[in-house]
mmCIF file of the N, C-alpha and C atoms, coordinates in Angstrom:
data_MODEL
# 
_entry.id   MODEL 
# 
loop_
_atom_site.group_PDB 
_atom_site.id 
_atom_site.type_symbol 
_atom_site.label_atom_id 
_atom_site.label_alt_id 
_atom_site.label_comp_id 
_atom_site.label_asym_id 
_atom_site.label_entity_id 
_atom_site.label_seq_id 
_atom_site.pdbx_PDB_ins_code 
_atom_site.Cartn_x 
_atom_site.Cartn_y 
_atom_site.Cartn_z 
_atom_site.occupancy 
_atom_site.B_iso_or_equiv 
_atom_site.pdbx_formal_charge 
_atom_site.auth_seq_id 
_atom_site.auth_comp_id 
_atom_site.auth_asym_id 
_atom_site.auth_atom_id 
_atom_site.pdbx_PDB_model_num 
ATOM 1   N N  . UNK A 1 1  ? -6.156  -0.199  -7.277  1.00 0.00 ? 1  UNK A N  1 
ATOM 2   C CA . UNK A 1 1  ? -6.032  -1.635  -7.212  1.00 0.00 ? 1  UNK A CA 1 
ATOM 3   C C  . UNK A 1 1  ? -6.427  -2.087  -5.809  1.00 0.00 ? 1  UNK A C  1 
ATOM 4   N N  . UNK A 1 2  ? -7.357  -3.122  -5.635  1.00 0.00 ? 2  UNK A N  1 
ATOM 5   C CA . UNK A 1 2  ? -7.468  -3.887  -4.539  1.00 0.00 ? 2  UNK A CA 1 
ATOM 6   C C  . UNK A 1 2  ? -6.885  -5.222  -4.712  1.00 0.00 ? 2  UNK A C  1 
ATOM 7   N N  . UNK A 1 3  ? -6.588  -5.532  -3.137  1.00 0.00 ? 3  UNK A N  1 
ATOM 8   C CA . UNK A 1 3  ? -5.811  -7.240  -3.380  1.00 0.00 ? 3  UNK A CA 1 
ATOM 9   C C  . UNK A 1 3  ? -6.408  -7.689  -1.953  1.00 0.00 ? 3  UNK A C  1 
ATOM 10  N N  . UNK A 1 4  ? -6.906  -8.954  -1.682  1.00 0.00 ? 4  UNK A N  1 
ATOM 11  C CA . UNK A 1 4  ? -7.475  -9.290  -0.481  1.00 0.00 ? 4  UNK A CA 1 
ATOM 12  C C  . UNK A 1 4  ? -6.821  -10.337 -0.066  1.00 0.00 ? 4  UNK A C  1 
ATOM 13  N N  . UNK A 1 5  ? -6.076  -10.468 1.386   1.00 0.00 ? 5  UNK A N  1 
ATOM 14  C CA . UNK A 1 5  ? -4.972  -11.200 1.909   1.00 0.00 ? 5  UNK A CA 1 
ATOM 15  C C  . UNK A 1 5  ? -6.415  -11.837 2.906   1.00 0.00 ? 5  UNK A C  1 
ATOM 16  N N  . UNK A 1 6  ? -5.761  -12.765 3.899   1.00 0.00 ? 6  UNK A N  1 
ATOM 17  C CA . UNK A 1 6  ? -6.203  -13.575 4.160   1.00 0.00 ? 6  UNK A CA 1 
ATOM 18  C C  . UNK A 1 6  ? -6.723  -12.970 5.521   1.00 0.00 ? 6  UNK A C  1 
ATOM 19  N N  . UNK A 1 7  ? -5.958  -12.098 5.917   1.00 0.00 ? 7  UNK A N  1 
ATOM 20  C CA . UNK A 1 7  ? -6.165  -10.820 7.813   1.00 0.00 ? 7  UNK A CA 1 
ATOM 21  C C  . UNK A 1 7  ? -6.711  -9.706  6.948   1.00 0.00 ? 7  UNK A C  1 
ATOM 22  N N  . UNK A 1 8  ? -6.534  -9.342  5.908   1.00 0.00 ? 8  UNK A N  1 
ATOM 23  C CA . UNK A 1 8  ? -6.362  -7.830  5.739   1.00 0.00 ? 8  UNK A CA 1 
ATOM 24  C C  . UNK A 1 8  ? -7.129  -7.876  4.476   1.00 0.00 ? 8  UNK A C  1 
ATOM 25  N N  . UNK A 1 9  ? -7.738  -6.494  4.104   1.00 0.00 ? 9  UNK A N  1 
ATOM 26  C CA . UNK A 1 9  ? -7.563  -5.972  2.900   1.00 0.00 ? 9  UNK A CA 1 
ATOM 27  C C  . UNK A 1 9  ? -6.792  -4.842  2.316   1.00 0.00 ? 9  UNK A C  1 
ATOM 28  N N  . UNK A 1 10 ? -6.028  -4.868  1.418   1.00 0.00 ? 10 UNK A N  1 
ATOM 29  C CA . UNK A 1 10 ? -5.729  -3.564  0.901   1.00 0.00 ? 10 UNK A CA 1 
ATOM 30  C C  . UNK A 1 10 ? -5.786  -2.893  -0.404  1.00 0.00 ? 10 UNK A C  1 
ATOM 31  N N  . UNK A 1 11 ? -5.693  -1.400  -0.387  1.00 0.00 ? 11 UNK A N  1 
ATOM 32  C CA . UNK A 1 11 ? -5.968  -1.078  -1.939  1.00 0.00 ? 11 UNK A CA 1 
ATOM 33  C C  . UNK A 1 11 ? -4.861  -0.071  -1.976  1.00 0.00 ? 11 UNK A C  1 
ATOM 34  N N  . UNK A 1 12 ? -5.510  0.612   -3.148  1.00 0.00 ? 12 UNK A N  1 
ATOM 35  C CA . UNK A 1 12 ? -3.692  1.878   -3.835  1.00 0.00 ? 12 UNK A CA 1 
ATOM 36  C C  . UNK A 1 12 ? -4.649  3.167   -3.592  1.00 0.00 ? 12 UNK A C  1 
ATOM 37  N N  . UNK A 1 13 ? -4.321  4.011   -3.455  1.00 0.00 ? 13 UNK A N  1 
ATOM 38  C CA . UNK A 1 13 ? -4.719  5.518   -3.692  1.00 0.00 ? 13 UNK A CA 1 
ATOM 39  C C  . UNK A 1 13 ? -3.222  6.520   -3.668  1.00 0.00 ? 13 UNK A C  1 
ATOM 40  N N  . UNK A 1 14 ? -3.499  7.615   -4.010  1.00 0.00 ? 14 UNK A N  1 
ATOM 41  C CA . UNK A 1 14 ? -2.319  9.091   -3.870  1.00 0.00 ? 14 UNK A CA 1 
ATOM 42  C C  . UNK A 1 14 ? -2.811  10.271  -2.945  1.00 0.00 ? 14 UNK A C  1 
ATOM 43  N N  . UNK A 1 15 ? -1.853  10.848  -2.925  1.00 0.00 ? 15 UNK A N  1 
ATOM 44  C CA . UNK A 1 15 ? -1.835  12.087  -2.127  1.00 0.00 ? 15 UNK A CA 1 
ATOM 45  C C  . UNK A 1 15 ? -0.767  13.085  -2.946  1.00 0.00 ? 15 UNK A C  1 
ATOM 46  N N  . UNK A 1 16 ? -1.261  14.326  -2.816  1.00 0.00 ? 16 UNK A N  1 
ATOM 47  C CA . UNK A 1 16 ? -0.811  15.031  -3.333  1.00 0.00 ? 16 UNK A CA 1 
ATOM 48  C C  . UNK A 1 16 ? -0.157  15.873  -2.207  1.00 0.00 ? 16 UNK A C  1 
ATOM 49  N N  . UNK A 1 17 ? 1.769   16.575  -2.438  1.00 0.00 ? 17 UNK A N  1 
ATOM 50  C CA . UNK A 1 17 ? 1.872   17.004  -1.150  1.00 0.00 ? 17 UNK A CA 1 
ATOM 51  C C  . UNK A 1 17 ? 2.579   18.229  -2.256  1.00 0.00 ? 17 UNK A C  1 
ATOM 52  N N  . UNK A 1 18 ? 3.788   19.391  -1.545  1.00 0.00 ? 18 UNK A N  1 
ATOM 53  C CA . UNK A 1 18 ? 4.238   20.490  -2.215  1.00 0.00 ? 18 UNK A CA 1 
ATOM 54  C C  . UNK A 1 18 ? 4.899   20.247  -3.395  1.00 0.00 ? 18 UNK A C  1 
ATOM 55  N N  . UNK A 1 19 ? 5.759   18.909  -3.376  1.00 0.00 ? 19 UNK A N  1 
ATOM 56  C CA . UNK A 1 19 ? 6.518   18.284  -4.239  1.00 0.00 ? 19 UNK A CA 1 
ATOM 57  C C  . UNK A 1 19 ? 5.719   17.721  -5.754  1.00 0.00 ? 19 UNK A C  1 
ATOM 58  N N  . UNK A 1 20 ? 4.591   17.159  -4.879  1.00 0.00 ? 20 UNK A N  1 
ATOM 59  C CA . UNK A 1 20 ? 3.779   16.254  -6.278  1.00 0.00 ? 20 UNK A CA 1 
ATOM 60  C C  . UNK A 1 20 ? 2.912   15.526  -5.695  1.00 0.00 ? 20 UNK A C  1 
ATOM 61  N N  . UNK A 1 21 ? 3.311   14.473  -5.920  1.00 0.00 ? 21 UNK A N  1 
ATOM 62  C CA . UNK A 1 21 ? 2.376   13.369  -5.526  1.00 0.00 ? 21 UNK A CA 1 
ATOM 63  C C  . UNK A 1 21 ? 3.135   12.164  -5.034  1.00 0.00 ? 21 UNK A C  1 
ATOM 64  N N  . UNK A 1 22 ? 2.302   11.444  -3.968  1.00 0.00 ? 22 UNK A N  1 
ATOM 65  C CA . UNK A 1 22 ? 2.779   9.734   -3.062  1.00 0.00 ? 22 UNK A CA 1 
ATOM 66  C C  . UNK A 1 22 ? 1.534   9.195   -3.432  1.00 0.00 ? 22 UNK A C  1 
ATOM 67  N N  . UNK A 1 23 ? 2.513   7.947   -3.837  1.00 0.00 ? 23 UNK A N  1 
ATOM 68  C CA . UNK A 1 23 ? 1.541   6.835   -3.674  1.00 0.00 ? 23 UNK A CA 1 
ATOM 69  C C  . UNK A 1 23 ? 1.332   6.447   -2.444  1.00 0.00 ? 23 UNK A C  1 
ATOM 70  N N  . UNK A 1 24 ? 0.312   5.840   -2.353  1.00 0.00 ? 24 UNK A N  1 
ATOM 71  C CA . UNK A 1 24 ? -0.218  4.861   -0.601  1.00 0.00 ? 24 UNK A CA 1 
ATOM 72  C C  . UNK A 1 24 ? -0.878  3.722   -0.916  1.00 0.00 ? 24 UNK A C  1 
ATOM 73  N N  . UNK A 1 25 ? -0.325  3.152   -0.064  1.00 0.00 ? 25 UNK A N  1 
ATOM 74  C CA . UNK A 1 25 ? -0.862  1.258   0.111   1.00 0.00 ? 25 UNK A CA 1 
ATOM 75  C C  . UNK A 1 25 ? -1.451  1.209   1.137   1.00 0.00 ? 25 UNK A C  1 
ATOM 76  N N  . UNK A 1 26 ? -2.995  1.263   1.137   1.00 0.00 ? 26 UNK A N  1 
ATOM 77  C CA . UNK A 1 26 ? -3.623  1.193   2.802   1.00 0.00 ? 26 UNK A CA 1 
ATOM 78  C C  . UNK A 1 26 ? -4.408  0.163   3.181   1.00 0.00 ? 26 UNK A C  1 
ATOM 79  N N  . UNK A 1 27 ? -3.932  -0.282  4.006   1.00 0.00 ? 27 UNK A N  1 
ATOM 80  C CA . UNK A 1 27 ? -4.773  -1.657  4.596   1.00 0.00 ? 27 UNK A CA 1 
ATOM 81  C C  . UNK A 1 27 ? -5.205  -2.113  5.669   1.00 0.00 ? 27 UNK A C  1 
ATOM 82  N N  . UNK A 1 28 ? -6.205  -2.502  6.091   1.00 0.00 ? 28 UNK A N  1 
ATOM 83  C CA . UNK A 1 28 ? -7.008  -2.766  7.274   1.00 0.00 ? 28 UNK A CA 1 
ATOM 84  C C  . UNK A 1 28 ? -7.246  -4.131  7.374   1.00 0.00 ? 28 UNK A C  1 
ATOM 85  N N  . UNK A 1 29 ? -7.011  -5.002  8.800   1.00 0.00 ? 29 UNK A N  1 
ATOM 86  C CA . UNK A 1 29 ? -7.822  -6.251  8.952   1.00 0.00 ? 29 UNK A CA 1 
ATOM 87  C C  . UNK A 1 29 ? -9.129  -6.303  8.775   1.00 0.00 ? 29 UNK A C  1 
ATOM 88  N N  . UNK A 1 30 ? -9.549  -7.299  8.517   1.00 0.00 ? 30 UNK A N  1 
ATOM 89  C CA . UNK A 1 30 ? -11.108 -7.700  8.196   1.00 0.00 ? 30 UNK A CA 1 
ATOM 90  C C  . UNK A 1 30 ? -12.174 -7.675  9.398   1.00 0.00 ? 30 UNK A C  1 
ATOM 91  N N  . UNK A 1 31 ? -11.698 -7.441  10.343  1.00 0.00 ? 31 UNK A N  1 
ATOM 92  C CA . UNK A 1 31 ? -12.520 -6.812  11.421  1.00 0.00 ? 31 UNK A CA 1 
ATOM 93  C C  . UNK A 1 31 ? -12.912 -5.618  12.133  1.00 0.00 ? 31 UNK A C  1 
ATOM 94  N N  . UNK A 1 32 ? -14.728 -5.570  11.711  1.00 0.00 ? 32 UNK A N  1 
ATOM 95  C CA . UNK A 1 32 ? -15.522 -4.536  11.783  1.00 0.00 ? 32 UNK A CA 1 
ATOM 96  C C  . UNK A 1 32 ? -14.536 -3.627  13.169  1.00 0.00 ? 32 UNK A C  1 
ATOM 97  N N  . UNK A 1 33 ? -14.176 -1.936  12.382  1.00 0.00 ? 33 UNK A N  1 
ATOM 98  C CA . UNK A 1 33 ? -13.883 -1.465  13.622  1.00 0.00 ? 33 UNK A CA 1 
ATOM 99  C C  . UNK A 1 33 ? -12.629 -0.755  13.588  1.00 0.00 ? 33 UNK A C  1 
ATOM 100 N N  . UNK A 1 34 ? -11.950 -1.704  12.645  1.00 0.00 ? 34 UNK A N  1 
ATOM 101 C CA . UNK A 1 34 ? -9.969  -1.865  12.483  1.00 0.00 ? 34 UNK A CA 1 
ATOM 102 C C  . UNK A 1 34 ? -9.721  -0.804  12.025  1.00 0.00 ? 34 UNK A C  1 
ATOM 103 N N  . UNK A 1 35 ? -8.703  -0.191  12.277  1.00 0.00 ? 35 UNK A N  1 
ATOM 104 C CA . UNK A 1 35 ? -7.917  1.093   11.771  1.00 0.00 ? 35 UNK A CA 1 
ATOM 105 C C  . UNK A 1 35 ? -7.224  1.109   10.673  1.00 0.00 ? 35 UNK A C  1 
ATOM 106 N N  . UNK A 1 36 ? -7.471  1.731   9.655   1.00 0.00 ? 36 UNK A N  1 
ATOM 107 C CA . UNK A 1 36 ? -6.500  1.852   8.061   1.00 0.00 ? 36 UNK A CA 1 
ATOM 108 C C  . UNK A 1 36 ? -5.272  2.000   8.954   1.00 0.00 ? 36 UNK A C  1 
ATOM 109 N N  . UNK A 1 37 ? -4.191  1.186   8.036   1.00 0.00 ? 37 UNK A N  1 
ATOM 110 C CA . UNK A 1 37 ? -2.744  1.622   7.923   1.00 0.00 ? 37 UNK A CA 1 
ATOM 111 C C  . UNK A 1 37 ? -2.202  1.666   6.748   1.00 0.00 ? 37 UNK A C  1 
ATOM 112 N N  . UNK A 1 38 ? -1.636  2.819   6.513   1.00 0.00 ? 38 UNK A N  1 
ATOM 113 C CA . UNK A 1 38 ? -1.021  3.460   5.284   1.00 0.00 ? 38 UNK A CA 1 
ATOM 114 C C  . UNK A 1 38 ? 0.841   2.941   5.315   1.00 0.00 ? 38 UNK A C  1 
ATOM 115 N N  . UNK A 1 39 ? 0.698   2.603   3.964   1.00 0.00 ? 39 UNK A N  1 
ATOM 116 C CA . UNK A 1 39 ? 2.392   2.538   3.239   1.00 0.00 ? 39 UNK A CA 1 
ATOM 117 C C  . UNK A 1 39 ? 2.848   3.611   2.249   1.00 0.00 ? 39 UNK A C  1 
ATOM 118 N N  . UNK A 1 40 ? 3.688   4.719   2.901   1.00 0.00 ? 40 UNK A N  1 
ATOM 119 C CA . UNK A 1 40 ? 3.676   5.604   1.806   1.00 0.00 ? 40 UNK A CA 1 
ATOM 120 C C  . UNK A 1 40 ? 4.697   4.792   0.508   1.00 0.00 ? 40 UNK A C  1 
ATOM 121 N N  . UNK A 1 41 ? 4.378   4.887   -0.774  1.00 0.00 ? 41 UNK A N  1 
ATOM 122 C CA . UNK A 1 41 ? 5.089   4.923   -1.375  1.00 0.00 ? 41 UNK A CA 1 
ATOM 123 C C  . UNK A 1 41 ? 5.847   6.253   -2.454  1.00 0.00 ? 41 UNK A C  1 
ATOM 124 N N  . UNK A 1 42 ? 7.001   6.446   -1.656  1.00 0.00 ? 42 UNK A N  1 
ATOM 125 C CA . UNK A 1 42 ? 7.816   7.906   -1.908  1.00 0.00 ? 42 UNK A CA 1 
ATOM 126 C C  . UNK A 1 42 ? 8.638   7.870   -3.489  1.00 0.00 ? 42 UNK A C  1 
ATOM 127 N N  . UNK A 1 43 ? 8.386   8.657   -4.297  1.00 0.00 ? 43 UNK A N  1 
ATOM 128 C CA . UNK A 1 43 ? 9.230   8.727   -5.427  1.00 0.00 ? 43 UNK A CA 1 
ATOM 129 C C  . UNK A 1 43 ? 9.233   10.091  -6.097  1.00 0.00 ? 43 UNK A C  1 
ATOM 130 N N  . UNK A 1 44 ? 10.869  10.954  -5.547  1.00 0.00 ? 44 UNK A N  1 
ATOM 131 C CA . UNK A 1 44 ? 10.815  12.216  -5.794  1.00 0.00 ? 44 UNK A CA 1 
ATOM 132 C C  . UNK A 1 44 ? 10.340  12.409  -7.044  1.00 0.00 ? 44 UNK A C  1 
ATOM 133 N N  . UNK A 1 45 ? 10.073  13.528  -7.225  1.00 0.00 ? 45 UNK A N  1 
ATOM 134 C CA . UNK A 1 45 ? 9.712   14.167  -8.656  1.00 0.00 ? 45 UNK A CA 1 
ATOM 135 C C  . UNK A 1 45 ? 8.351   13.452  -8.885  1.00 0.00 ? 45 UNK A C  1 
ATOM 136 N N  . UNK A 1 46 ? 8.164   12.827  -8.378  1.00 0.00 ? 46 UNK A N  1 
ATOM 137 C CA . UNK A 1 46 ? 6.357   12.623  -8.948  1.00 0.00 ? 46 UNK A CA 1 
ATOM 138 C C  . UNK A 1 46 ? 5.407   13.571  -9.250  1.00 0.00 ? 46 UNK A C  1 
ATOM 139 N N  . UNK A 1 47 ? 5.157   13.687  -10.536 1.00 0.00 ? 47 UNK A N  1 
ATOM 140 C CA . UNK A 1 47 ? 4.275   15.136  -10.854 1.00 0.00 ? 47 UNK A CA 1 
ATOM 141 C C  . UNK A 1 47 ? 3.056   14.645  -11.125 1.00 0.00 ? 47 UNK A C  1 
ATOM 142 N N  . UNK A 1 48 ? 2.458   13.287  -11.293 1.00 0.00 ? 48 UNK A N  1 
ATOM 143 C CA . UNK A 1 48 ? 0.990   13.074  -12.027 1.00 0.00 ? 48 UNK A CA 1 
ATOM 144 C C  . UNK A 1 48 ? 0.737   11.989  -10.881 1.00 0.00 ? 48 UNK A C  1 
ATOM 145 N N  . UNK A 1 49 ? -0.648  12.012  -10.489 1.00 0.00 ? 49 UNK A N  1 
ATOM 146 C CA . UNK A 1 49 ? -1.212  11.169  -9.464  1.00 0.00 ? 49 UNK A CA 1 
ATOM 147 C C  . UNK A 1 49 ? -1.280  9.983   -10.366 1.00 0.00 ? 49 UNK A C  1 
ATOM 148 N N  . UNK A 1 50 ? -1.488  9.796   -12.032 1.00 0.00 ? 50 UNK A N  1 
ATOM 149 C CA . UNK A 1 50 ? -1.610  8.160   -12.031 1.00 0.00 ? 50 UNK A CA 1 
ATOM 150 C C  . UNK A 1 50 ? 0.158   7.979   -12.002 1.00 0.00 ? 50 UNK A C  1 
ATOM 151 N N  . UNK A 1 51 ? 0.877   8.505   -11.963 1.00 0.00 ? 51 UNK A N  1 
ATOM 152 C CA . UNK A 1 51 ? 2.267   7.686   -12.270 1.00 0.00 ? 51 UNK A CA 1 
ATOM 153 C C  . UNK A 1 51 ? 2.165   7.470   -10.471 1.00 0.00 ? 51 UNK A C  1 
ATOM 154 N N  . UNK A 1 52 ? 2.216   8.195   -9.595  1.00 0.00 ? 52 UNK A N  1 
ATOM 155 C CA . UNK A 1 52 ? 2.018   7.916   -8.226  1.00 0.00 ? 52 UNK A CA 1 
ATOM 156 C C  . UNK A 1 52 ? 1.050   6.353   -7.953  1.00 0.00 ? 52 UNK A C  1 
ATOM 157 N N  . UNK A 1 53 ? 0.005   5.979   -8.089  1.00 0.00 ? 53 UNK A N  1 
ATOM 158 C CA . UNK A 1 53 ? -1.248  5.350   -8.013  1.00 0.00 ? 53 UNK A CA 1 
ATOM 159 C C  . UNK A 1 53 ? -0.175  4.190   -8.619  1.00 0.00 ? 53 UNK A C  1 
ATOM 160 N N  . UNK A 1 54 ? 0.600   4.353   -9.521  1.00 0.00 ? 54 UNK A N  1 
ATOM 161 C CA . UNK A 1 54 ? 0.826   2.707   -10.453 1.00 0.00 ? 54 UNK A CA 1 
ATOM 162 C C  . UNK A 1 54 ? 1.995   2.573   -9.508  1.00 0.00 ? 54 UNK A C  1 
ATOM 163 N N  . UNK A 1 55 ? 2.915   3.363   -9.141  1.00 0.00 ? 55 UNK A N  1 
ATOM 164 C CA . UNK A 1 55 ? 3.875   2.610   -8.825  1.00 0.00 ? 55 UNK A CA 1 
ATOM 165 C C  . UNK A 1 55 ? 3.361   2.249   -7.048  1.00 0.00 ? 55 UNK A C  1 
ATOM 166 N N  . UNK A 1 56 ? 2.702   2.343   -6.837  1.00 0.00 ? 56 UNK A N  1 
ATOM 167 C CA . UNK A 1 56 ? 1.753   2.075   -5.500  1.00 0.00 ? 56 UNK A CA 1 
ATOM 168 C C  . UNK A 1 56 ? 1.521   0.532   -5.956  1.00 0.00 ? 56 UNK A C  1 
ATOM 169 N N  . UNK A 1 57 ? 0.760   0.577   -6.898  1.00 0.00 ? 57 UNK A N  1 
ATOM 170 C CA . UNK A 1 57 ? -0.050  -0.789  -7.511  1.00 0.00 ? 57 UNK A CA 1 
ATOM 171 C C  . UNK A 1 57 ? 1.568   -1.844  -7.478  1.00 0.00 ? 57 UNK A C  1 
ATOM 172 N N  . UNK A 1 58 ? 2.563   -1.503  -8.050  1.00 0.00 ? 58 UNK A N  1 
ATOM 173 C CA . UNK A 1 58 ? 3.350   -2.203  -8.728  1.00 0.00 ? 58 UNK A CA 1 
ATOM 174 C C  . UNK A 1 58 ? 3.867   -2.428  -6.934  1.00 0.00 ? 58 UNK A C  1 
ATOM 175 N N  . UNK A 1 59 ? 4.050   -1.937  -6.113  1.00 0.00 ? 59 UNK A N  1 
ATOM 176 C CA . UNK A 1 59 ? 4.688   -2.418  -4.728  1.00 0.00 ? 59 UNK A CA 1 
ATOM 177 C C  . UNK A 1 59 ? 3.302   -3.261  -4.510  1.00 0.00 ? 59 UNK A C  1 
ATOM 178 N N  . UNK A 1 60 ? 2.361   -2.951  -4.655  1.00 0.00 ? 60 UNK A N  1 
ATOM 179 C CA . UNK A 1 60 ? 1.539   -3.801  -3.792  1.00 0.00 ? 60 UNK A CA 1 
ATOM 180 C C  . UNK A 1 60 ? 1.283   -5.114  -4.633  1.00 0.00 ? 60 UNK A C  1 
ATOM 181 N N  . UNK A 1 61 ? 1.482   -5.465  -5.429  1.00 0.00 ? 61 UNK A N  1 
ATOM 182 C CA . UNK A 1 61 ? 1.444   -6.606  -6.505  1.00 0.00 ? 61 UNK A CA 1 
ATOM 183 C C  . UNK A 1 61 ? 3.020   -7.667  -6.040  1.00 0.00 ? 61 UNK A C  1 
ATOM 184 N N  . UNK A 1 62 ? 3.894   -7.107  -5.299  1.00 0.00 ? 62 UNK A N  1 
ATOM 185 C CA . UNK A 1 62 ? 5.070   -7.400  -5.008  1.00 0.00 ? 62 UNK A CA 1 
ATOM 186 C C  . UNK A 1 62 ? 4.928   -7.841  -3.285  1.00 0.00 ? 62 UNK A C  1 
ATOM 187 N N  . UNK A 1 63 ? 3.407   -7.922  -2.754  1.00 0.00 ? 63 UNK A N  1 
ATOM 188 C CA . UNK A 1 63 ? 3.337   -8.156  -1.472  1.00 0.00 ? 63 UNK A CA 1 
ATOM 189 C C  . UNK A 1 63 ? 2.330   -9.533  -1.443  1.00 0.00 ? 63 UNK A C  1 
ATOM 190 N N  . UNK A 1 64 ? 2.960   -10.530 -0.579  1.00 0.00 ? 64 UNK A N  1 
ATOM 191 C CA . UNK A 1 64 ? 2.755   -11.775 -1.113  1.00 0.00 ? 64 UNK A CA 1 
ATOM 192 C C  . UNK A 1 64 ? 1.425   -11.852 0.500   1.00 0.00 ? 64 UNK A C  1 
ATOM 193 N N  . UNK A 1 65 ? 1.895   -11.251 1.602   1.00 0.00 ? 65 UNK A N  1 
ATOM 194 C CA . UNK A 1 65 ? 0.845   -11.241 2.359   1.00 0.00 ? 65 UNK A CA 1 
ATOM 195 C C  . UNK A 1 65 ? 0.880   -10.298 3.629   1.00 0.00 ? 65 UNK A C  1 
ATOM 196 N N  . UNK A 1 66 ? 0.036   -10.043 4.117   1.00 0.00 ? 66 UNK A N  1 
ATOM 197 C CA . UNK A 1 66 ? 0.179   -9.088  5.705   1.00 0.00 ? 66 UNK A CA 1 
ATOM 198 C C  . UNK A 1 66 ? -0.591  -10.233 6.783   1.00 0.00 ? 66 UNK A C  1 
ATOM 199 N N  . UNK A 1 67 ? -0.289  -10.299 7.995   1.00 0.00 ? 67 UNK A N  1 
ATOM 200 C CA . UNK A 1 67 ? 0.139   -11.124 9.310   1.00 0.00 ? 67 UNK A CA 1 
ATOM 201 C C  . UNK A 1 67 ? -0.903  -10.585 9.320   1.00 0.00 ? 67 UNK A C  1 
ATOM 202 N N  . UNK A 1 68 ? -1.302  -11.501 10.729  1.00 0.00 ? 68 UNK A N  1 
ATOM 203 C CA . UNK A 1 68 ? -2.371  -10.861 11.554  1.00 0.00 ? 68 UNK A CA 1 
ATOM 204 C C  . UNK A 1 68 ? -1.791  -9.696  12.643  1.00 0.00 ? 68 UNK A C  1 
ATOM 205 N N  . UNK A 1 69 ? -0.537  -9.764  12.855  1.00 0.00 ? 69 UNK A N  1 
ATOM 206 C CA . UNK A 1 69 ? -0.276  -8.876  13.974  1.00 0.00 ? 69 UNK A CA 1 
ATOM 207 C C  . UNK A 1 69 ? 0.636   -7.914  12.924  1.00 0.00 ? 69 UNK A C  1 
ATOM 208 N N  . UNK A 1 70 ? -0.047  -7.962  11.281  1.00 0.00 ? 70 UNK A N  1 
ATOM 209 C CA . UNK A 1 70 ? 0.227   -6.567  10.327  1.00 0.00 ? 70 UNK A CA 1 
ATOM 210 C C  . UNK A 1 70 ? 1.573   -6.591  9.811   1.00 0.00 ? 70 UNK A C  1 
ATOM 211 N N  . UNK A 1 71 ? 1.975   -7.239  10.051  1.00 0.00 ? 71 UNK A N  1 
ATOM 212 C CA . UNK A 1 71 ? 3.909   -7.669  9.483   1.00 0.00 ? 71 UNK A CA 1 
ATOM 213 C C  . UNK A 1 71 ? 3.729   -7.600  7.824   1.00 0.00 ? 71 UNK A C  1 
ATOM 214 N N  . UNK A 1 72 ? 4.258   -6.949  7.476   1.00 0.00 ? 72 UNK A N  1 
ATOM 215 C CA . UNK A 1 72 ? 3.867   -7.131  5.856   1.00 0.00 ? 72 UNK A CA 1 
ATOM 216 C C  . UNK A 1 72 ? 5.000   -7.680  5.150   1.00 0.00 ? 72 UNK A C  1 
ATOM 217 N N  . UNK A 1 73 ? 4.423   -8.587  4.107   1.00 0.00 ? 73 UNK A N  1 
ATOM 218 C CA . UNK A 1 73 ? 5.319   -9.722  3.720   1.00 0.00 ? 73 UNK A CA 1 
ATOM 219 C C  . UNK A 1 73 ? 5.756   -9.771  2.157   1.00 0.00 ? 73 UNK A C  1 
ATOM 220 N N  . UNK A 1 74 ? 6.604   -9.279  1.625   1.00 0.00 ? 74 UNK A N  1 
ATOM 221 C CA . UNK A 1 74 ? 6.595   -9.327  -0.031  1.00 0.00 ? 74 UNK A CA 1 
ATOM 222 C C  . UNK A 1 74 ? 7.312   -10.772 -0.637  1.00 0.00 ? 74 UNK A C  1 
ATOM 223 N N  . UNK A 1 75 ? 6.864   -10.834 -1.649  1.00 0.00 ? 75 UNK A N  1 
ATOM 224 C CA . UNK A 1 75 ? 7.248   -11.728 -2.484  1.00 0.00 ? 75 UNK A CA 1 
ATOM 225 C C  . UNK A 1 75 ? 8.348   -12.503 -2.249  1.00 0.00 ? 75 UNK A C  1 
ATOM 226 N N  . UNK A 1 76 ? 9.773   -11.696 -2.125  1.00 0.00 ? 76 UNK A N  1 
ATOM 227 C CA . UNK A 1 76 ? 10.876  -12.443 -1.414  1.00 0.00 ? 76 UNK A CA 1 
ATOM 228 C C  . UNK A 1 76 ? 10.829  -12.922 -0.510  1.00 0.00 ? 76 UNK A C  1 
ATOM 229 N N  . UNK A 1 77 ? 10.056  -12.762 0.442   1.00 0.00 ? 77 UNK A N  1 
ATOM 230 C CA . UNK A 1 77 ? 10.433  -13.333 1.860   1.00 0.00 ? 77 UNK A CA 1 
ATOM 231 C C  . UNK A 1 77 ? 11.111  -12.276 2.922   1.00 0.00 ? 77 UNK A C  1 
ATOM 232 N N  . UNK A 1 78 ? 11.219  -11.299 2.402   1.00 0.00 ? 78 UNK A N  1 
ATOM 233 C CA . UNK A 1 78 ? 11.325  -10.208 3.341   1.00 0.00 ? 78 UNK A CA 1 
ATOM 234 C C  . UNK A 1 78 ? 10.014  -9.448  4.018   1.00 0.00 ? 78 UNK A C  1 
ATOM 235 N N  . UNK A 1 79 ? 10.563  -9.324  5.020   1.00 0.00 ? 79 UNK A N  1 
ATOM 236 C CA . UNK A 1 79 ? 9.421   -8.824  6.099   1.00 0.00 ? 79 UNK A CA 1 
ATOM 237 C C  . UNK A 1 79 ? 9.693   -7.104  6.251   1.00 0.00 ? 79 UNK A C  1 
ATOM 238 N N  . UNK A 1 80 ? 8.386   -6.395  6.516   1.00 0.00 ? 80 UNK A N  1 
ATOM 239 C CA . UNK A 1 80 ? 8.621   -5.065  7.376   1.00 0.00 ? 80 UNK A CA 1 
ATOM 240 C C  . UNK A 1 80 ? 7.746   -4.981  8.696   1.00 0.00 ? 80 UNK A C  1 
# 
């Protein structure tokens, strides 16, 4: 999944580690140059990269925007 904020873009991908699999939410500002930043999304027992990949999608569908100085902003109004 891609979603394009107004500073940033971001999309979903997985990683596979000893356990299984993480989802990741990675996103970069829109300027040529910018460094990916990754959101792991952790959920023990994950054994299949699409169940990893969706529940990635399903946090990032729940993020209403990222700052320019990268503050990431979900739906509620809570900040990280």
């Amino acid at each position: 999944m891609f979603k394009d904020f107004g500073n940033h873009i971001a999309w979903t991908d997985t990683m596979e580690d000893k356990q299984g699999f993480i989802g990741l939410i990675e996103y970069q500002p829109k300027q040529c140059g910018e460094h990916v930043r990754v959101l792991w999304v952790i959920s023990p027992g994950c054994v299949c990269a699409n169940e990893a990949e969706c529940l990635a999608d399903n946090m990032l569908q729940e993020i209403a925007d990222i700052s320019a100085d990268d503050q990431i902003i979900y739906s509620d109004g809570v900040a990280l």
